[in-house]
C-alpha positions as CSV (number, residue, x, y, z in Angstrom):
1,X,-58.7,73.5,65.2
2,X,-55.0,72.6,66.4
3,X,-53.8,69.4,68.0
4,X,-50.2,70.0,69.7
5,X,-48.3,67.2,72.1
6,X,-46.5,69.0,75.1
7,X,-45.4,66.3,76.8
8,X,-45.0,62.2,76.5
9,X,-44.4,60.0,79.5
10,X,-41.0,57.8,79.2
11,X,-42.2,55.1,81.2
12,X,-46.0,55.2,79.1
13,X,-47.8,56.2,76.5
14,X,-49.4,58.5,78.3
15,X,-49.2,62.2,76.9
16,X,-50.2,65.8,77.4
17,X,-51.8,68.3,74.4
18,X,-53.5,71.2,73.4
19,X,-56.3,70.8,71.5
20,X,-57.6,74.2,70.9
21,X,-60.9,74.8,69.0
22,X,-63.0,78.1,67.9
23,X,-64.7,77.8,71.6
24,X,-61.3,77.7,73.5
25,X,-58.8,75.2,74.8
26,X,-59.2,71.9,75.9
27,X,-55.6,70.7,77.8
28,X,-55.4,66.8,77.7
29,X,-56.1,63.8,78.4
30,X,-59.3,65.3,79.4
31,X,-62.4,64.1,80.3
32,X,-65.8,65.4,78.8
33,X,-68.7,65.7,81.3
34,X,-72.1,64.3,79.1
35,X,-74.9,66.6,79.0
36,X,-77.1,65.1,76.9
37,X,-80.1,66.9,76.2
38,X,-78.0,70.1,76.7
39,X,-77.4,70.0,80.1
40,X,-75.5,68.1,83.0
41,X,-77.9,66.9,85.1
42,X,-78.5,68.9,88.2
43,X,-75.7,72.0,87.3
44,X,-75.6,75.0,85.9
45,X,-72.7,75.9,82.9
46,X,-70.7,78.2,85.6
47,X,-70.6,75.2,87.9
48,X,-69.1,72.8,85.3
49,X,-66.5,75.7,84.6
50,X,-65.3,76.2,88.6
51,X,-65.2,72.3,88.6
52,X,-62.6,72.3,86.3
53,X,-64.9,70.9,83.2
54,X,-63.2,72.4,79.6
55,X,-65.6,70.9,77.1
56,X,-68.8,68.9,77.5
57,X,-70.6,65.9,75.2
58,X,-73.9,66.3,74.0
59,X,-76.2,64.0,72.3
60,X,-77.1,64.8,68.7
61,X,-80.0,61.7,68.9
62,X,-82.1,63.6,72.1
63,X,-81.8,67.2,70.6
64,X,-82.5,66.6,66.8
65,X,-86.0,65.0,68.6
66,X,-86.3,67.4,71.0
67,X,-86.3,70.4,71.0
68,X,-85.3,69.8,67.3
69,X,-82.6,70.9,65.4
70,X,-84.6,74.0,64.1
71,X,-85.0,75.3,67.4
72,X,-81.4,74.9,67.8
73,X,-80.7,77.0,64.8
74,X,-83.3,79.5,65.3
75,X,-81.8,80.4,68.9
76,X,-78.3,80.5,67.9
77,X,-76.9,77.1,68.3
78,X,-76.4,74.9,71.6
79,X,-73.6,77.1,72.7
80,X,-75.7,79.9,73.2
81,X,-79.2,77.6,73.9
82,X,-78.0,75.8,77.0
83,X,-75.3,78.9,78.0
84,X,-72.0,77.0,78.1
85,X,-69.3,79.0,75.8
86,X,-66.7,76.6,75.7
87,X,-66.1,73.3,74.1
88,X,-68.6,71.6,73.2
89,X,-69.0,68.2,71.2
90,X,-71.5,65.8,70.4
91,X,-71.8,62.3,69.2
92,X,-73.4,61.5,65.9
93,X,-76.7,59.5,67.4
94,X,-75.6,56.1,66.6
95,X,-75.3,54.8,69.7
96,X,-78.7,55.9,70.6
97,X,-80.5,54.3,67.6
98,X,-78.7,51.2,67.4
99,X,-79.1,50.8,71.6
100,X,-82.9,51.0,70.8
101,X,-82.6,47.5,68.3
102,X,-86.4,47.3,68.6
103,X,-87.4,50.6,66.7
104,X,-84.5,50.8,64.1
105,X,-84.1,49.0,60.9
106,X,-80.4,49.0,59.5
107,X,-79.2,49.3,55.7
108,X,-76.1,50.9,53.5
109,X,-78.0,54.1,53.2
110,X,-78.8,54.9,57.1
111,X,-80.7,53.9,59.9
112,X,-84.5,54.0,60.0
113,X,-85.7,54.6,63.3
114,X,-88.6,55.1,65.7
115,X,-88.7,57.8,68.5
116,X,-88.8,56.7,71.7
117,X,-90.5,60.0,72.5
118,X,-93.7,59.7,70.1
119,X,-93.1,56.6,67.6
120,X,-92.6,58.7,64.7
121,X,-90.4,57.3,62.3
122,X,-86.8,58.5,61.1
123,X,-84.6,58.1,58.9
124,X,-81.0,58.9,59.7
125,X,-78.3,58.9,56.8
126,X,-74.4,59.9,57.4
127,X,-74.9,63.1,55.6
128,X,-78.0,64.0,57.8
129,X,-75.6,63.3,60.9
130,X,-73.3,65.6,59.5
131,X,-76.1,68.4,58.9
132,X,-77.5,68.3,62.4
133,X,-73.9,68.8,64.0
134,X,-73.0,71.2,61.5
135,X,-76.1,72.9,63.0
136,X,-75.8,72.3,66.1
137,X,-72.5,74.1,66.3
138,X,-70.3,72.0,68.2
139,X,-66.6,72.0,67.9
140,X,-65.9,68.5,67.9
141,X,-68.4,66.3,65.6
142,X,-68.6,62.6,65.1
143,X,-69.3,60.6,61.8
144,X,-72.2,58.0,62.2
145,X,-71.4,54.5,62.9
146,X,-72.7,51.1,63.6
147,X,-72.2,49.3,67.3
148,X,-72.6,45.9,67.1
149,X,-73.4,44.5,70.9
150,X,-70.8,42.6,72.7
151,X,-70.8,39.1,71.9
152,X,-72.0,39.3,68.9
153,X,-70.1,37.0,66.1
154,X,-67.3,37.8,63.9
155,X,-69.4,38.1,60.7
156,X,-72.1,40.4,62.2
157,X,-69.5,42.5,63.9
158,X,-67.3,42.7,60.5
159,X,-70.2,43.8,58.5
160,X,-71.1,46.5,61.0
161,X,-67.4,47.5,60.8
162,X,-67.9,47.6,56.8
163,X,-70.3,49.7,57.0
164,X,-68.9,52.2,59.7
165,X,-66.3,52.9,57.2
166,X,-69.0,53.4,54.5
167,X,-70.7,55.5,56.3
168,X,-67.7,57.3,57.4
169,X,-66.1,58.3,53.7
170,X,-69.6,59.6,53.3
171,X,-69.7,61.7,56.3
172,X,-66.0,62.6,55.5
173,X,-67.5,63.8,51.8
174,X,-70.4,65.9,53.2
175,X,-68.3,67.8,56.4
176,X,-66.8,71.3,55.1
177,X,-65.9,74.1,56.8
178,X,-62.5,74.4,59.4
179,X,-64.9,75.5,61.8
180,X,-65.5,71.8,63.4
181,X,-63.0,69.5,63.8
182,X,-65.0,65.5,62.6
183,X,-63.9,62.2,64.1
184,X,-63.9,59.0,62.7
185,X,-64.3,55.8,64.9
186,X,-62.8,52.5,64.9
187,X,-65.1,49.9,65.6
188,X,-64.2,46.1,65.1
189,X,-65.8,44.7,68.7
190,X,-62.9,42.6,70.8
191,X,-61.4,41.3,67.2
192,X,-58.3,42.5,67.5
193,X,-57.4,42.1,63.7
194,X,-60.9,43.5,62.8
195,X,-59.3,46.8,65.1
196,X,-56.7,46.9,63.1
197,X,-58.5,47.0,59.9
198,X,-60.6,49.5,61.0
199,X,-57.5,51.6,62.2
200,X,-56.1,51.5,59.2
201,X,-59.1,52.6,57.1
202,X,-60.2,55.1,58.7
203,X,-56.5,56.7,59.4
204,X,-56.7,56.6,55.3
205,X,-59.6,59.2,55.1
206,X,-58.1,61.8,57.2
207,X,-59.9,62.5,60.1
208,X,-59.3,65.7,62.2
209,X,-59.4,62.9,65.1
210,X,-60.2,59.1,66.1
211,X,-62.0,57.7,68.4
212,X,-62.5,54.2,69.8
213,X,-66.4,52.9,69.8
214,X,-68.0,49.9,70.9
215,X,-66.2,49.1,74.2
216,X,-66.8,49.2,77.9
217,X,-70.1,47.1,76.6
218,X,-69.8,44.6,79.1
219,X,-66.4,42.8,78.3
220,X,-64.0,42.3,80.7
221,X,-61.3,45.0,81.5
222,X,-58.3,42.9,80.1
223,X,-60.0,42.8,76.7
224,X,-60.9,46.4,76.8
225,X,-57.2,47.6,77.8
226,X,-55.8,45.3,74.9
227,X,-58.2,46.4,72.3
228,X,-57.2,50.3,73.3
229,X,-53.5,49.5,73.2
230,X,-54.0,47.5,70.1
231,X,-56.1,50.4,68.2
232,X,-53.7,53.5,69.7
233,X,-50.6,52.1,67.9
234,X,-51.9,52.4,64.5
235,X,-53.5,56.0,65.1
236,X,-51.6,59.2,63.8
237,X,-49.7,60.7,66.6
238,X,-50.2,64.2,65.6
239,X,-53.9,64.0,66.2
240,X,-56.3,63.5,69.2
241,X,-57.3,59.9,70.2
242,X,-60.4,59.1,72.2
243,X,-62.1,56.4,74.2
244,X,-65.6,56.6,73.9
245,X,-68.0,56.0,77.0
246,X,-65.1,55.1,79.7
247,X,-65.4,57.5,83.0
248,X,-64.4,55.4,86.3
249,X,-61.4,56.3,87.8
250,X,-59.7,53.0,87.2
251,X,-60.5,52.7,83.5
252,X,-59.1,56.6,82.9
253,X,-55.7,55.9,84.1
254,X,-55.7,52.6,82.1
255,X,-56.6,54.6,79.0
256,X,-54.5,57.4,79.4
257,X,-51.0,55.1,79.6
258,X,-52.4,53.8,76.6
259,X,-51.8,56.9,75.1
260,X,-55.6,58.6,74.9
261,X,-56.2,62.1,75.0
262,X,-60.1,62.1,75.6
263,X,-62.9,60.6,77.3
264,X,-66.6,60.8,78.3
265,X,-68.8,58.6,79.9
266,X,-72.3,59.2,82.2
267,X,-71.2,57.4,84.6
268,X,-69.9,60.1,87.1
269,X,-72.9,61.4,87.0
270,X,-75.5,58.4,86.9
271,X,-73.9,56.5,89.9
272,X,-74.1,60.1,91.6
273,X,-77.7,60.3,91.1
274,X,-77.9,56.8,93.0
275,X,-75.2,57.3,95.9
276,X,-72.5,56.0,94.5
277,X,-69.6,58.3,95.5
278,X,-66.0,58.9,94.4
279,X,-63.3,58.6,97.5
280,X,-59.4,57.7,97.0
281,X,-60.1,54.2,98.7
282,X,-62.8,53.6,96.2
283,X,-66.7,54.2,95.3
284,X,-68.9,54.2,98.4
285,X,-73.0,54.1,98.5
286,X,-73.7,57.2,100.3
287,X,-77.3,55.1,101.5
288,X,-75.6,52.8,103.5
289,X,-76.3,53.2,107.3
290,X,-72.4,52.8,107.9
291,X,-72.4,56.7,107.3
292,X,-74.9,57.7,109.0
293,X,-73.0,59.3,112.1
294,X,-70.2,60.2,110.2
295,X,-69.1,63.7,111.0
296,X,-66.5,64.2,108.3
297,X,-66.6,64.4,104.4
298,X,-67.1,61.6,101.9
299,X,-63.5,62.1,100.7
300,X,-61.2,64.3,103.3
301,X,-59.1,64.5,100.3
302,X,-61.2,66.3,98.3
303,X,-61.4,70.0,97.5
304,X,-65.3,70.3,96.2
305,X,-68.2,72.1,97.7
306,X,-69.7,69.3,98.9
307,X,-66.8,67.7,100.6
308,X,-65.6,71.3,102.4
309,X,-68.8,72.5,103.3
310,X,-70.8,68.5,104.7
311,X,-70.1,65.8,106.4
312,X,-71.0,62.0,104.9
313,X,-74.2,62.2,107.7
314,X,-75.6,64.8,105.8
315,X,-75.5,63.4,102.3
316,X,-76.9,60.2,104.0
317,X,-79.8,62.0,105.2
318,X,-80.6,64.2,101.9
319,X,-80.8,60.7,100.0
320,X,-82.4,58.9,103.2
321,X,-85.4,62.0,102.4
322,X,-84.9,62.0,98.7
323,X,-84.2,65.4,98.9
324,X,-83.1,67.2,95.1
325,X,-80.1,68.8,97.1
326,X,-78.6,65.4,97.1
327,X,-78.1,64.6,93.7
328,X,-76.6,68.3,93.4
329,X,-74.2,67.7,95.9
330,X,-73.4,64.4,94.8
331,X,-72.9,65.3,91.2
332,X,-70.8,68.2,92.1
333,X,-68.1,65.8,94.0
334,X,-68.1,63.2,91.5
335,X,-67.4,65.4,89.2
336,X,-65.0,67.5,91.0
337,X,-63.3,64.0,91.7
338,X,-62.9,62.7,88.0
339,X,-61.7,66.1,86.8
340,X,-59.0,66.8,89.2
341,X,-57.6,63.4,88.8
342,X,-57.4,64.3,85.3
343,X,-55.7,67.2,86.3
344,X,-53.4,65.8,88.5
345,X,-52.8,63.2,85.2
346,X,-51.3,66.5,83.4
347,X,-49.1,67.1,86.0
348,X,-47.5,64.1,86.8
349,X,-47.0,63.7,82.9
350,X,-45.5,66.8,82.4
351,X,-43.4,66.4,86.1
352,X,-42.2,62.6,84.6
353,X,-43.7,61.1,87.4
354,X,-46.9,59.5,86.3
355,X,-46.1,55.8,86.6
356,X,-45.4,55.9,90.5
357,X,-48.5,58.4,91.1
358,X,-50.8,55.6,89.1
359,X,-49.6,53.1,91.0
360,X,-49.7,54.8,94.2
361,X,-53.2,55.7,93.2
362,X,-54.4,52.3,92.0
363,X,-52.8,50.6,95.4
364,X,-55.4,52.6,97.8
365,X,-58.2,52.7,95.2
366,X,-60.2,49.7,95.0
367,X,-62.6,49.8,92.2
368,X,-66.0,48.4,92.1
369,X,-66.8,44.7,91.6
370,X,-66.4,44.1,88.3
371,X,-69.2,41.0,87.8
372,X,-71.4,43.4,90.0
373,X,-70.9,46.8,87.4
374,X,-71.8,44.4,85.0
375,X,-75.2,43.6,86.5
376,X,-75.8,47.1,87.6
377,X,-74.9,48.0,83.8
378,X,-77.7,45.8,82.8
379,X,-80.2,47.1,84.8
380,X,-80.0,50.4,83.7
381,X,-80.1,49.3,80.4
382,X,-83.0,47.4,80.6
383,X,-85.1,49.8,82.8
384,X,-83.8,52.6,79.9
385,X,-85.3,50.5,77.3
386,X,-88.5,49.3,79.5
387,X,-89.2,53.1,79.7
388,X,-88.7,53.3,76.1
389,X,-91.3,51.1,75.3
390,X,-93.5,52.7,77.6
391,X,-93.1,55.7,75.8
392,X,-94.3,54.1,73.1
């Protein structure tokens, strides 16, 4: 597992790598599709790959409850269960459990938790996180950590900081093997001197990498953009930084001139799923009866399947019928969109020219409403957690 910084921008902190691991190379900033119950919704591995996808998320919460972990091991590892033979990581299942407040109860030791699948009970430890990756086979691994909601006070956010780095000198103890490259993350909410005290931590315990938890939780952009530029400084240089859970095209260039080198986020997909479309002037809703007649593509600047082979009509009609087709189709071109900006990222890095193609991107692009994201957020989080409980 390698780390090695090609190029930096003069004008940024934006930067290219090569981060190469036992399942290939990953060039950065990149951005991880999530799969996370071992597949991207609606595509099949060899799609991913001729989208331009190098490595992929998976959730270690969903497959230690199902299939189970010792499925996993019997068949040979995720790699070879779900068919995708590069990259692979996965995130250590704390998000998960502490998103699900309800059915977990949280001390020093770990996090006793309910399923939301059956209502059998859990109990998850930082060394037990580290077993089921370890298992699991990905090449990038995460140590367990708390993340405290956004707005919570300074005392209950501190304490759950506390016990992130805790938990992560134990998961640091228990990893062995050159095989997987672990992650710590910084946590600290919008605190900025809470950020830097978890920076500087964790930086202590010698990570292979560092990520950045607990934002894009509903805070506003400024805070989020300060807090990433805040944390990035006091990371090691030679090593990969990443920004957990960010994925609109807006928030990507943001975090890559603050000097990230990975991201991953659902929301590509999710918003897919619901007709909400990728274009270089901004996300459309693919429902809306403006594009009902329209004979062209979604995005005549894009190079996908979908955009080269239908016009906008016909994605209004598959989602008018709630045909499956649609969310393939849509999937595929968000996607396709998200990874060949990251693309075009590289190159403009590498060509010195990334600060006038941001800005000429971020002049046409206008990005959704930020109060109304907010409210959409919400929704799916409480109709995630409604169907929890319904589970239960």
């Amino acid at each position: 597992m390698t780390f090695d910084v090609i190029k930096s921008c003069r004008h940024t902190s934006a930067r290219t790598a090569m981060l190469l691991t036992p399942h290939g190379a990953v060039p950065t900033p990149a951005f991880a599709p999530v799969g996370t119950q071992a597949t991207v919704k609606t595509l099949t591995p060899e799609e991913l790959s001729s989208l331009g996808a190098t490595i992929v998320l998976s959730n270690t919460y969903h497959l230690y409850l199902r299939p189970g972990i010792e499925v996993l091991a019997r068949l040979g590892g995720l790699h070879r269960f779900m068919g995708w033979p590069r990259p692979l990581l996965t995130d250590s299942g704390g998000y998960q459990v502490f998103s699900l407040a309800h059915l977990q109860r949280v001390s020093d030791d770990g996090v006793l938790f309910r399923s939301h699948i059956d209502g059998s009970e859990h109990f998850l430890t930082p060394e037990l996180c580290i077993q089921l990756q370890q298992t699991i086979g990905a090449d990038i691994i995460m140590a367990l950590d708390e993340c405290p909601a956004y707005g919570d006070d300074r005392d209950v956010v501190e304490k759950a900081m506390k016990r992130t780095h805790l938990w992560a000198q134990r998961c640091r103890n228990s990893h062995h093997g050159e095989s997987q490259g672990l992650y710590g993350i910084v946590q600290g909410g919008v605190f900025a001197e809470l950020r830097r005290d978890s920076a500087h931590a964790l930086a202590s315990m010698g990570f292979d990498g560092y990520a950045i938890g607990g934002l894009s939780l509903g805070e506003p952009k400024e805070t989020t953009n300060a807090i990433v530029e805040e944390t990035v400084a006091l990371l090691p240089e030679d090593q990969p930084r990443y920004l957990m859970g960010v994925g609109s095209p807006e928030d990507l260039f943001e975090g890559v001139s603050r000097g990230i080198d990975l991201f991953d986020s659902a929301l590509p997909t999710r918003i897919a799923r619901n007709g909400g479309l990728f274009t270089s002037r901004g996300r459309v809703i693919i429902r809306n009866a403006c594009f009902k007649d329209r004979d062209e593509p979604i995005d005549q600047w894009c190079d996908c399947y979908t955009c080269q082979t239908f016009s906008a009509a016909y994605l209004h009609h598959l989602f008018k019928c709630e045909e499956l087709l649609a969310y393939r189709l849509a999937t595929v071109h968000n996607l396709r969109f998200v990874l060949r900006l990251m693309d075009e990222m590289r190159a403009h890095i590498e060509q010195g020219t990334f600060l006038s193609f941001k800005k000429s991107f971020l002049t046409d692009y206008e990005p959704a409403n930020e109060d109304t994201r907010r409210v959409q957020k919400e929704k799916w989080l409480k109709a995630r957690d409604r169907k929890f409980r319904q589970a239960l």
